[in-house]
VEXSE-382685 format. One record per atom (N, C-alpha, C): residue number from 0; x, y, z; residue in one letter. Coordinates in Angstrom, 1 decimal. Layout:
N
{NUM; {X; Y; Z}; A}
...
***
This chain:
172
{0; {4.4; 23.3; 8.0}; X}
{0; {3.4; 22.2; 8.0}; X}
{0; {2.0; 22.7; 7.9}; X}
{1; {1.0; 21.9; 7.4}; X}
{1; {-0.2; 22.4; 7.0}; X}
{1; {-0.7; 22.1; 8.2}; X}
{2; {-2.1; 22.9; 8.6}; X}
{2; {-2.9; 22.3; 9.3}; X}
{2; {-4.4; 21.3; 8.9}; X}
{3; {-4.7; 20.1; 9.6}; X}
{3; {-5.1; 19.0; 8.6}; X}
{3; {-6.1; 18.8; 9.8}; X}
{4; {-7.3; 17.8; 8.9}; X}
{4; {-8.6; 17.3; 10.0}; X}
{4; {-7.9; 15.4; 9.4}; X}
{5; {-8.0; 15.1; 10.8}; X}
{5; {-7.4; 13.9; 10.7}; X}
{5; {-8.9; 12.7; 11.3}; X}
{6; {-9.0; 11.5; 10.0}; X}
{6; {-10.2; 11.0; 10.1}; X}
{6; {-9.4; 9.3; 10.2}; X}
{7; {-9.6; 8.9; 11.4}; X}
{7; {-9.1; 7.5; 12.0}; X}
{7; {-10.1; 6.3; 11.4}; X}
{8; {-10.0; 5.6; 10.4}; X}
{8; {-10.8; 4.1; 10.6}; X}
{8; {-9.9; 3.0; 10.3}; X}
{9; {-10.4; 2.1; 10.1}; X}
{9; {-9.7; 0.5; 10.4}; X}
{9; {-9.5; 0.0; 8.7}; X}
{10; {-8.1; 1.1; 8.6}; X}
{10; {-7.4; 1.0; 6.9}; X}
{10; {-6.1; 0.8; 7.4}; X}
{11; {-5.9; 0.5; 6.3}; X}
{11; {-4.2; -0.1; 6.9}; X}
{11; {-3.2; 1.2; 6.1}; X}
{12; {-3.3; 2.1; 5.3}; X}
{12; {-2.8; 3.1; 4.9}; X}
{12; {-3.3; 4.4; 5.3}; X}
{13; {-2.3; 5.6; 4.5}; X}
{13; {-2.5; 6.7; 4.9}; X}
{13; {-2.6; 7.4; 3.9}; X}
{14; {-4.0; 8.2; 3.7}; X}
{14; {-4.0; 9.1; 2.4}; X}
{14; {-4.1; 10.7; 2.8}; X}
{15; {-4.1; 11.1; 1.8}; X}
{15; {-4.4; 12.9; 1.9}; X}
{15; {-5.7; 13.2; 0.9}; X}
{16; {-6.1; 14.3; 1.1}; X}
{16; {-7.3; 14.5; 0.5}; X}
{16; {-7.4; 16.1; 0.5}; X}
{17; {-7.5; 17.0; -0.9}; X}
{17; {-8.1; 18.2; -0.4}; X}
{17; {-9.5; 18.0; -0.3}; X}
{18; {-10.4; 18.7; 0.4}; X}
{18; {-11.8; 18.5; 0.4}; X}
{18; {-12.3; 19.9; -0.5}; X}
{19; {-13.7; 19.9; -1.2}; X}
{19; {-13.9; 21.3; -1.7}; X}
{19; {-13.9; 22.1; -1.2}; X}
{20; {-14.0; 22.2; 0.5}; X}
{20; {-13.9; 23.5; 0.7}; X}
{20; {-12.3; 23.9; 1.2}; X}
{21; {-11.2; 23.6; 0.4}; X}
{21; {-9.8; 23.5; 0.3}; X}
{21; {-9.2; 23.8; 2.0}; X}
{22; {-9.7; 22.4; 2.2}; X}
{22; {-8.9; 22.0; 3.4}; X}
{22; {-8.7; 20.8; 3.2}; X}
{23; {-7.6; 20.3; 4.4}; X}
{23; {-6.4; 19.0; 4.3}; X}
{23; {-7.0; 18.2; 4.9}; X}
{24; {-7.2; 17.0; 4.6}; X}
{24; {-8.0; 15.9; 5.5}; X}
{24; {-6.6; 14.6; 5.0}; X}
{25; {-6.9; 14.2; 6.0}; X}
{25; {-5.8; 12.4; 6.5}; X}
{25; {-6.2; 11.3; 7.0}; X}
{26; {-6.1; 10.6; 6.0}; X}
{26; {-7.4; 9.2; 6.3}; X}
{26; {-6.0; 8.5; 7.2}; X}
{27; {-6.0; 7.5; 8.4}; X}
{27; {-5.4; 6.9; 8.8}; X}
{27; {-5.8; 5.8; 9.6}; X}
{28; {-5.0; 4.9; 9.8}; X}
{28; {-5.5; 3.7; 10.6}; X}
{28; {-5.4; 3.9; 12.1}; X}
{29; {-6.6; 3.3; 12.5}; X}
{29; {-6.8; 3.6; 14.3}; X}
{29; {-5.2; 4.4; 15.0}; X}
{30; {-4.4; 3.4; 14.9}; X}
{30; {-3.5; 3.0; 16.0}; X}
{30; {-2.0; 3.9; 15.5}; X}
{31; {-2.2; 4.7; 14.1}; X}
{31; {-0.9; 4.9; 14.1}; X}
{31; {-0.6; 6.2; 14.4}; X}
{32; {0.6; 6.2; 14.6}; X}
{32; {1.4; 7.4; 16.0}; X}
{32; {1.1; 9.0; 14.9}; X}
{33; {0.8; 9.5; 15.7}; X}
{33; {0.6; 11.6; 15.4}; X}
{33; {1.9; 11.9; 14.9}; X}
{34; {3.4; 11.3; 15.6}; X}
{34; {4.2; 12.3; 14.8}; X}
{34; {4.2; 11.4; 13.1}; X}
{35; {4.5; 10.0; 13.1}; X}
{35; {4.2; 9.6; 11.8}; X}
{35; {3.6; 10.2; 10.7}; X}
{36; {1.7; 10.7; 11.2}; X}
{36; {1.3; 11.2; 10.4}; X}
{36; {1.5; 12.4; 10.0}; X}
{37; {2.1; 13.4; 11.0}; X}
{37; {2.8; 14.7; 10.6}; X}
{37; {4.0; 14.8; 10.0}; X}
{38; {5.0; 13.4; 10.0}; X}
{38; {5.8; 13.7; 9.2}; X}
{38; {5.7; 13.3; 7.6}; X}
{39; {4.3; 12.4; 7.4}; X}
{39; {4.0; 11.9; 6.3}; X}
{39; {3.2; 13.3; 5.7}; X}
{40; {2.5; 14.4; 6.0}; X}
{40; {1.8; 15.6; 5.6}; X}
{40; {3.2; 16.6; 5.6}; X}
{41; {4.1; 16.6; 6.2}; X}
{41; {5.4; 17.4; 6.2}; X}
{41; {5.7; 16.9; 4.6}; X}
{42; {6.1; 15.6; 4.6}; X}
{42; {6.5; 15.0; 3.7}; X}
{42; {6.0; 15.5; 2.0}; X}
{43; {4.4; 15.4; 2.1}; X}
{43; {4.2; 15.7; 1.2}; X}
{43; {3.2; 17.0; 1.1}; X}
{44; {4.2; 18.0; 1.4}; X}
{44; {3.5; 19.2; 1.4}; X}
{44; {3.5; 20.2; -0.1}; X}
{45; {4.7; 19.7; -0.9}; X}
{45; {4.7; 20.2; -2.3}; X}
{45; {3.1; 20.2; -3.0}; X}
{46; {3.1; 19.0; -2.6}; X}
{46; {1.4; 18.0; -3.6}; X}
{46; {0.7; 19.1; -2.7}; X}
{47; {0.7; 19.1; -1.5}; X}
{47; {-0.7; 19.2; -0.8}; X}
{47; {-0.9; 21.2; -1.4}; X}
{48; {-0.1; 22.0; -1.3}; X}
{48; {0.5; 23.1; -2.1}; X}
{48; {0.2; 23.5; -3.4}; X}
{49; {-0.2; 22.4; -4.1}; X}
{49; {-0.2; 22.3; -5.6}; X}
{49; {-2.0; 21.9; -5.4}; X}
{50; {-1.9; 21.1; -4.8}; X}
{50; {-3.9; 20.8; -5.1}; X}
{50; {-4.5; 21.8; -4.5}; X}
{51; {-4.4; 22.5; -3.2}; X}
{51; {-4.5; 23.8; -2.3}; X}
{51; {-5.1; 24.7; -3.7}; X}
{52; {-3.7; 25.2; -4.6}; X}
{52; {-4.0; 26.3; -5.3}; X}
{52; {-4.8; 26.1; -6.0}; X}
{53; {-5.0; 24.8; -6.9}; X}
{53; {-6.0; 24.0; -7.8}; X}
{53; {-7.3; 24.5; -7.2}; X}
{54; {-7.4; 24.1; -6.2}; X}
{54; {-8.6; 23.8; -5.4}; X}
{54; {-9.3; 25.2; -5.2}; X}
{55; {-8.5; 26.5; -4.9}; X}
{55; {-8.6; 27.5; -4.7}; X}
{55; {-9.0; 28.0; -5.9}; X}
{56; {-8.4; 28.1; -7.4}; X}
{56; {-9.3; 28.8; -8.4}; X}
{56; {-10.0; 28.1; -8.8}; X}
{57; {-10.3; 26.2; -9.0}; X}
{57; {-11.3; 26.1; -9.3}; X}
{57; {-12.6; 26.5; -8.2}; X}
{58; {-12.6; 26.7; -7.1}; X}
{58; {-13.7; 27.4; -6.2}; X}
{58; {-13.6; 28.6; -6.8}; X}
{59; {-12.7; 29.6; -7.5}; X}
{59; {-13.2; 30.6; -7.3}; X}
{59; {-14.0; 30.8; -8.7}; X}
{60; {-13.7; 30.0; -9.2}; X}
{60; {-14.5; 30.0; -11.1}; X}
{60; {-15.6; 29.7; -11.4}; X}
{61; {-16.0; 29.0; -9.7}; X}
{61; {-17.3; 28.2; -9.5}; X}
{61; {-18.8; 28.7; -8.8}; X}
{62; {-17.6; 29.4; -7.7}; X}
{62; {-18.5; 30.1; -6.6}; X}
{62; {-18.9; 31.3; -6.7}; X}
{63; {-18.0; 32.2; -7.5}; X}
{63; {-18.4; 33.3; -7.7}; X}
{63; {-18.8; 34.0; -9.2}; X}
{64; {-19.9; 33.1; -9.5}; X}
{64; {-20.6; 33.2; -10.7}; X}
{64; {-22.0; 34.0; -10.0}; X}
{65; {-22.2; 35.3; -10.8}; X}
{65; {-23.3; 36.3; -10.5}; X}
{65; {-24.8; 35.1; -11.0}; X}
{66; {-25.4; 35.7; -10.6}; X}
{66; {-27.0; 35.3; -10.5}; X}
{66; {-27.5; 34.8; -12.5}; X}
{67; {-26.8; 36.1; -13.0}; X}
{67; {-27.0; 36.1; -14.6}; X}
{67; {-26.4; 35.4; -15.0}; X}
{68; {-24.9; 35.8; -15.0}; X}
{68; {-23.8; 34.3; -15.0}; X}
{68; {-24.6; 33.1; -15.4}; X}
{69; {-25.5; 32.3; -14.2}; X}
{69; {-25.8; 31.2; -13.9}; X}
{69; {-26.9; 30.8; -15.0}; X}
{70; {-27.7; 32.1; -14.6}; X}
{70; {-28.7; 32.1; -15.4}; X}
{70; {-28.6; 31.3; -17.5}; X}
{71; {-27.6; 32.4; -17.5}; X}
{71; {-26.2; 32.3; -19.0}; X}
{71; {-26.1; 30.9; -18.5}; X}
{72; {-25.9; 30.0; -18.4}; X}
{72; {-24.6; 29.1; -18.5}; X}
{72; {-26.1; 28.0; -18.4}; X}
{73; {-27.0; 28.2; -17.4}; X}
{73; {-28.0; 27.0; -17.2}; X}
{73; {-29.3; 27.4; -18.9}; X}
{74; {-28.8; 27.8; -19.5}; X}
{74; {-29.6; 28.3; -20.7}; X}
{74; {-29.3; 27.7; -21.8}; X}
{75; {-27.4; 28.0; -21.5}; X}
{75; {-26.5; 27.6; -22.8}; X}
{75; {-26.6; 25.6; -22.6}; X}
{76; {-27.1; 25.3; -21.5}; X}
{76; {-26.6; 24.0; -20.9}; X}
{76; {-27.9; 23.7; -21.9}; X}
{77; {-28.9; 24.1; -21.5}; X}
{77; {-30.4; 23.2; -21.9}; X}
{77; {-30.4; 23.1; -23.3}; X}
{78; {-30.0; 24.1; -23.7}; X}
{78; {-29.8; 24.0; -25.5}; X}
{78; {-28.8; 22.6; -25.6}; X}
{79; {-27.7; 23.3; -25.6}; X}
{79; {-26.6; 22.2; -26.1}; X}
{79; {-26.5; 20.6; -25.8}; X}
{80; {-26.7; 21.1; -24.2}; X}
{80; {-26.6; 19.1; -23.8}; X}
{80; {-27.6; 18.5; -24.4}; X}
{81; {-28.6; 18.4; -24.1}; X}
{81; {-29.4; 17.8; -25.0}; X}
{81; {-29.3; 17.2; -26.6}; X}
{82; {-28.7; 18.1; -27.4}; X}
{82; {-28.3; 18.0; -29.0}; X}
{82; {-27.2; 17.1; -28.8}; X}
{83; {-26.4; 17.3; -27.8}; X}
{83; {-25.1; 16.2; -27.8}; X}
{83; {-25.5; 15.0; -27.3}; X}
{84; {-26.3; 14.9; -26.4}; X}
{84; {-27.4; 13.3; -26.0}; X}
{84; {-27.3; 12.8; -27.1}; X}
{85; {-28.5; 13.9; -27.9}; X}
{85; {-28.8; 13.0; -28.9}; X}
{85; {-28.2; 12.2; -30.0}; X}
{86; {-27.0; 13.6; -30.1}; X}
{86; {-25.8; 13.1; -31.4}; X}
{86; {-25.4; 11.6; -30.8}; X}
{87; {-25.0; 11.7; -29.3}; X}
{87; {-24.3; 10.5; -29.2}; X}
{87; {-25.0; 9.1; -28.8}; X}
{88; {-26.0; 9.6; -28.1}; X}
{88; {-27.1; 8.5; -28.4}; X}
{88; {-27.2; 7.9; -29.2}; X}
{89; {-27.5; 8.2; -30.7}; X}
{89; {-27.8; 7.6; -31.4}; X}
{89; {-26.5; 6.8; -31.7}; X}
{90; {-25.6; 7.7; -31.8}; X}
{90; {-24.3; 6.3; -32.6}; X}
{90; {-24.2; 5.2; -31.9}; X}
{91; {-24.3; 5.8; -30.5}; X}
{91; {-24.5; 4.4; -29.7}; X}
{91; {-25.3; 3.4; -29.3}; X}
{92; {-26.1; 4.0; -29.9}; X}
{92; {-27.5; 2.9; -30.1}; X}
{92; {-28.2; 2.6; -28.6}; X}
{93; {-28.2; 4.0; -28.3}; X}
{93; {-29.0; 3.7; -26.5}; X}
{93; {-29.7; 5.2; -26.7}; X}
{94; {-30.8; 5.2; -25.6}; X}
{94; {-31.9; 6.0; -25.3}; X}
{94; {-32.3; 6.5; -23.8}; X}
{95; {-31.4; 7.3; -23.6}; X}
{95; {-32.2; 7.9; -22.2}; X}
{95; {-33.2; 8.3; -21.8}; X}
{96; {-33.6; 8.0; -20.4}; X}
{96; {-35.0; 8.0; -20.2}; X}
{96; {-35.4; 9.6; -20.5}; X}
{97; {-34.6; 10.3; -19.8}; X}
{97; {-34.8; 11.8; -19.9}; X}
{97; {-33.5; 12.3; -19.6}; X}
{98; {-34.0; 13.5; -20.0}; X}
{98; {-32.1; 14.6; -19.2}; X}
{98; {-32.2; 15.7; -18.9}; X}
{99; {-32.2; 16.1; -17.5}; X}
{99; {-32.4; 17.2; -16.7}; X}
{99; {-30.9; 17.9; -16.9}; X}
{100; {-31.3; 19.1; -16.4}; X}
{100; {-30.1; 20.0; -16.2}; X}
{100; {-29.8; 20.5; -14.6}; X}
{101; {-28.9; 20.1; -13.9}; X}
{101; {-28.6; 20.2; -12.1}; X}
{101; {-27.9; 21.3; -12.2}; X}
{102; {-28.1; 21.8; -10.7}; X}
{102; {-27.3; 22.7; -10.2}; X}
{102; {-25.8; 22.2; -9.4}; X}
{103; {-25.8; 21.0; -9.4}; X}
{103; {-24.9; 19.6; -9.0}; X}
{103; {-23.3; 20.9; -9.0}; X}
{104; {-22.7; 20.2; -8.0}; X}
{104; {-21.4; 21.2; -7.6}; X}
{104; {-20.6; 20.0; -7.7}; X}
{105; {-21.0; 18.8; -7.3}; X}
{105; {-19.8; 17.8; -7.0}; X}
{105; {-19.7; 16.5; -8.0}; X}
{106; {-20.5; 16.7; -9.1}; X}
{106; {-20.3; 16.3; -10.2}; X}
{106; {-21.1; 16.8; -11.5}; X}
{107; {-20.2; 16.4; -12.8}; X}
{107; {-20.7; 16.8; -13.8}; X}
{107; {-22.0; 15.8; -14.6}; X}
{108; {-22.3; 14.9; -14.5}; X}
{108; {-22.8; 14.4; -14.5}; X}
{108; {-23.2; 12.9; -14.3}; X}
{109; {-24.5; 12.6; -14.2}; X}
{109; {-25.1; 10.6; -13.4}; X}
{109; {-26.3; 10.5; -14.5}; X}
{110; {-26.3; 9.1; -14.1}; X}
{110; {-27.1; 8.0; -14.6}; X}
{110; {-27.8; 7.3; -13.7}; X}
{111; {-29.2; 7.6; -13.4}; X}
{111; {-30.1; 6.7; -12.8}; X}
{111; {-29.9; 5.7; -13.2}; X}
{112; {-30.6; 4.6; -12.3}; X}
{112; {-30.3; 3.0; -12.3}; X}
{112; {-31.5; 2.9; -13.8}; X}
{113; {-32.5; 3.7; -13.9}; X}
{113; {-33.7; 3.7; -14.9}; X}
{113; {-33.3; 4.7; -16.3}; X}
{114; {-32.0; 4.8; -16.3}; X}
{114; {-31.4; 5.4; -17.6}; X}
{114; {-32.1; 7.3; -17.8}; X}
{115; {-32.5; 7.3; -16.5}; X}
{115; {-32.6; 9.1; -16.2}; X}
{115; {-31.1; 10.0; -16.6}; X}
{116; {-30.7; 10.7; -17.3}; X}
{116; {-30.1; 11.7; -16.8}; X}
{116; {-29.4; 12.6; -16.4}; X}
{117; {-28.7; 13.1; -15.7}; X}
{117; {-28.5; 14.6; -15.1}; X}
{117; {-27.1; 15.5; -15.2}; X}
{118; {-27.1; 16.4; -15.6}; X}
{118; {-26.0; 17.2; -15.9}; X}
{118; {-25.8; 18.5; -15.6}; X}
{119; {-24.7; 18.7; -15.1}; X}
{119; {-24.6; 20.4; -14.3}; X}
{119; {-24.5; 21.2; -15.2}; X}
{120; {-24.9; 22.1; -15.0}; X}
{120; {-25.3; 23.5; -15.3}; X}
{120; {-23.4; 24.2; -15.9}; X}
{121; {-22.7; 23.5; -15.1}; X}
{121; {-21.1; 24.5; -14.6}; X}
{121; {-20.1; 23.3; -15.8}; X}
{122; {-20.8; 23.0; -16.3}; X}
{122; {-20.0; 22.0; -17.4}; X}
{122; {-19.8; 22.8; -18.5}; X}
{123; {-20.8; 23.9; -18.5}; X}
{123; {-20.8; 24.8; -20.1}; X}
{123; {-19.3; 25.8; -19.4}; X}
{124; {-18.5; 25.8; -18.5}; X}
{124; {-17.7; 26.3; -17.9}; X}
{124; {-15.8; 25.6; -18.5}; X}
{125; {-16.7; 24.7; -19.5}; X}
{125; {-15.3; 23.8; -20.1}; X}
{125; {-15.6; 23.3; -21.8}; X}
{126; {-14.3; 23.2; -21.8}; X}
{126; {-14.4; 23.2; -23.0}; X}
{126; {-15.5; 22.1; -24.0}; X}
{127; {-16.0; 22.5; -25.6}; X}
{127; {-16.9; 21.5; -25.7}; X}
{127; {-16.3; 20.1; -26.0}; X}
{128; {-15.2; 19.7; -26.3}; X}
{128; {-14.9; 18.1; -25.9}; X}
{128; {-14.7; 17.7; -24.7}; X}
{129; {-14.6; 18.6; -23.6}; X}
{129; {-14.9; 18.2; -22.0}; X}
{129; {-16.4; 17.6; -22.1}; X}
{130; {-17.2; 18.8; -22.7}; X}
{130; {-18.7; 18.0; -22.2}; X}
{130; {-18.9; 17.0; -23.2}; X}
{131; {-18.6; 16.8; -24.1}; X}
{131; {-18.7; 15.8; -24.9}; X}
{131; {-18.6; 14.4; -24.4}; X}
{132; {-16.9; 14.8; -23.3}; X}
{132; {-16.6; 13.1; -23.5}; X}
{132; {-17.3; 13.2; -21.8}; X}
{133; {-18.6; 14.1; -20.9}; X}
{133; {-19.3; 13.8; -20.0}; X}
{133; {-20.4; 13.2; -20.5}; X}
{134; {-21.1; 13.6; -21.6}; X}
{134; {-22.1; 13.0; -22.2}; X}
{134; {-21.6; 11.3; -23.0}; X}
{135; {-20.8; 11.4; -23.5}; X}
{135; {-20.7; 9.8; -23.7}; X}
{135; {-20.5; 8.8; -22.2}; X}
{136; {-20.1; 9.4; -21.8}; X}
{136; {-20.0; 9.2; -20.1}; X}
{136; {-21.2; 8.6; -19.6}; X}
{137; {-21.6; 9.6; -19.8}; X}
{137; {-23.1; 9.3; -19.1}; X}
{137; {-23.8; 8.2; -19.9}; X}
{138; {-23.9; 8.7; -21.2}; X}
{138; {-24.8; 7.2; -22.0}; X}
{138; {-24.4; 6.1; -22.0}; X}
{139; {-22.5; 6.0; -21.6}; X}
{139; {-22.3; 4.6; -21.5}; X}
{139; {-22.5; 4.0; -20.4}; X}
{140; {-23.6; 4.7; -19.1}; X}
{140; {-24.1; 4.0; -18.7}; X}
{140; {-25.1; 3.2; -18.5}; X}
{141; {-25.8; 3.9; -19.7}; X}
{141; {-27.0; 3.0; -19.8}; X}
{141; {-26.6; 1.3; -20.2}; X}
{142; {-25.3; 1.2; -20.7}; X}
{142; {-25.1; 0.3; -21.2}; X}
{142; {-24.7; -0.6; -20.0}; X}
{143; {-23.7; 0.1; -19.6}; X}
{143; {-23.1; -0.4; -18.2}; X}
{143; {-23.0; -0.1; -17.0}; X}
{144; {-23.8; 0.3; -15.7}; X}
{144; {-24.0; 0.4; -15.0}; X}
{144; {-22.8; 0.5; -13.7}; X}
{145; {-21.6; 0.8; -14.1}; X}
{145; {-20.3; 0.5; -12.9}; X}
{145; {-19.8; 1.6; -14.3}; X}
{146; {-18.0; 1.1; -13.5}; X}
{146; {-16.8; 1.9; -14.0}; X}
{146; {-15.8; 0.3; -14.7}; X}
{147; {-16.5; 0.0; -15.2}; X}
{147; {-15.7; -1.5; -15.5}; X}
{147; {-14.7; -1.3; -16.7}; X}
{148; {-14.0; -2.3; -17.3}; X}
{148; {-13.2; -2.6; -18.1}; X}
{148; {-13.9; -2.2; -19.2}; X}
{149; {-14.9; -3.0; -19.3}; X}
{149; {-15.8; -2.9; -20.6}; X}
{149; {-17.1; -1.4; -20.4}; X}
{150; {-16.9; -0.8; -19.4}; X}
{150; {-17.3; 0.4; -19.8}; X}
{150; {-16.6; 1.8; -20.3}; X}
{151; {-15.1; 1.6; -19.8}; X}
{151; {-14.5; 2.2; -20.3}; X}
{151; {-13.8; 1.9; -22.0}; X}
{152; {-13.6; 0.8; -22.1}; X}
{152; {-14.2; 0.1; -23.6}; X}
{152; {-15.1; 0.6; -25.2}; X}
{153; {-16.2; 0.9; -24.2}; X}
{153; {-17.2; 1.5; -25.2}; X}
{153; {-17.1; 3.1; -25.3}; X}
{154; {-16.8; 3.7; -24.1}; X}
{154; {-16.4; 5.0; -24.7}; X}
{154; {-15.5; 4.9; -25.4}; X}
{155; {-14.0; 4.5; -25.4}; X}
{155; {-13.4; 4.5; -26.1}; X}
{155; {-13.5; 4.0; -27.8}; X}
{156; {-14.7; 3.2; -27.5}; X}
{156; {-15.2; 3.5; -28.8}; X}
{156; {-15.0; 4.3; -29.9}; X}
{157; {-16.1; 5.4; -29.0}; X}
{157; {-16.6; 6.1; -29.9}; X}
{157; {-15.9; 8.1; -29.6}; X}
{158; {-15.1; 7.4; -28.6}; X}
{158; {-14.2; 8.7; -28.1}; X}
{158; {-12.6; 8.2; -28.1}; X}
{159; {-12.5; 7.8; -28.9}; X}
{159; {-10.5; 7.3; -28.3}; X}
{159; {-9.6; 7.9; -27.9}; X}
{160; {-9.7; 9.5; -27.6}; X}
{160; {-8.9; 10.1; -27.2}; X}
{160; {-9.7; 10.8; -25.6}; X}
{161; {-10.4; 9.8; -25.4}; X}
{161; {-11.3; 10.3; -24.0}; X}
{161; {-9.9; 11.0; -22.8}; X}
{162; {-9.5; 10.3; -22.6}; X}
{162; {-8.5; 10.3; -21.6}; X}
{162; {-7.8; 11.9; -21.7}; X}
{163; {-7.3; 12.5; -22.9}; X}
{163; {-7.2; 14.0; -22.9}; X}
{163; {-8.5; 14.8; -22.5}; X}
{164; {-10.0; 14.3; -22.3}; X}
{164; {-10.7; 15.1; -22.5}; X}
{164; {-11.2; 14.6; -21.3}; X}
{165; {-10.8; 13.8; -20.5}; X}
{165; {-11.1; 13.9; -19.0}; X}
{165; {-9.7; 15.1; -18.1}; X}
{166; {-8.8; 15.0; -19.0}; X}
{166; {-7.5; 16.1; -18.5}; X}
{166; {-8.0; 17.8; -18.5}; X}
{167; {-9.4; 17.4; -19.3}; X}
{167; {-9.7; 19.2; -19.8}; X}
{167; {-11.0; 19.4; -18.5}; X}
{168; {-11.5; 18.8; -17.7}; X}
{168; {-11.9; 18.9; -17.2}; X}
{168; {-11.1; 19.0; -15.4}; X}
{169; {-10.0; 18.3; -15.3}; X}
{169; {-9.4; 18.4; -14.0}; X}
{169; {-8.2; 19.7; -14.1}; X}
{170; {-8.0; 19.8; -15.4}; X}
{170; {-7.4; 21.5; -15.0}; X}
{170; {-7.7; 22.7; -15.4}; X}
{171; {-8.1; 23.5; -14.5}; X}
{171; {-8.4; 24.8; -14.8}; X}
{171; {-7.6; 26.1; -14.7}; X}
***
């Protein structure tokens, strides 16, 4: 059995979670009994085994990038992202306010409420239709502000095969 940080609030289910720093967390409801939840993390200790290793090289592909490394990768970022903004910008007929490049660990990239923006540096770390379908991502927020029906909609637009190219980003 794994050892797990267990986080009690007022949900009626029970989830698992690896956290980045590849530990076991267990969301549960106030009241329900310790061996339950141990036999529910016994239960599903294959998964928790499989995200563990996940979790472990993508930390190590992440964290242990030299000074230059970073340097390389936040260089290649400022060139490229930008030119893909724009490519996709325009088809889409929207205009960001600007576009920074982050050092962001826990996402690849956001959209201010004022159509700012921002993309990690660690994106140039996947393939170029990974960053592609993060930059249409990102611009179809200017359009749409949530994760809605009709935001996923418009990428698919102009990406129809997004869905493999969010797969190239979750395995490494």
């Amino acid at each position: 059995m794994y050892e797990y940080e267990l986080k009690r609030s007022k949900r009626k289910t029970l989830s698992l979670e690896i956290t980045r720093d590849c530990k076991v967390l267990v969301r549960a409801p106030l009241r329900l009994g310790r061996k339950y939840i141990d036999d529910f993390v016994a239960k599903h200790s294959s998964w928790i085994e499989e995200k563990l290793e996940k979790a472990k090289r993508k930390s190590e592909t992440t964290d242990n990038l030299s000074e230059e490394e970073i340097k390389e990768l936040k260089a290649r970022a400022k060139k490229l992202i930008p030119e893909r903004v724009e490519l996709y910008a325009e088809k889409m007929g929207v205009k960001p306010k600007s576009i920074k490049i982050t050092s962001a660990k826990a996402r690849f990239g956001s959209c201010s409420t004022d159509n700012a923006l921002c993309f990690s540096y660690r994106l140039m770390l996947y393939p170029q239709e990974a960053i592609d379908y993060v930059v249409v991502h990102e611009l179809a927020h200017i359009t749409h502000h949530n994760h809605s029906r009709e935001f996923y909609s418009l990428i698919e637009q102009y990406m129809p095969d997004y869905k493999e190219r969010v797969k190239l980003l979750k395995n490494e």
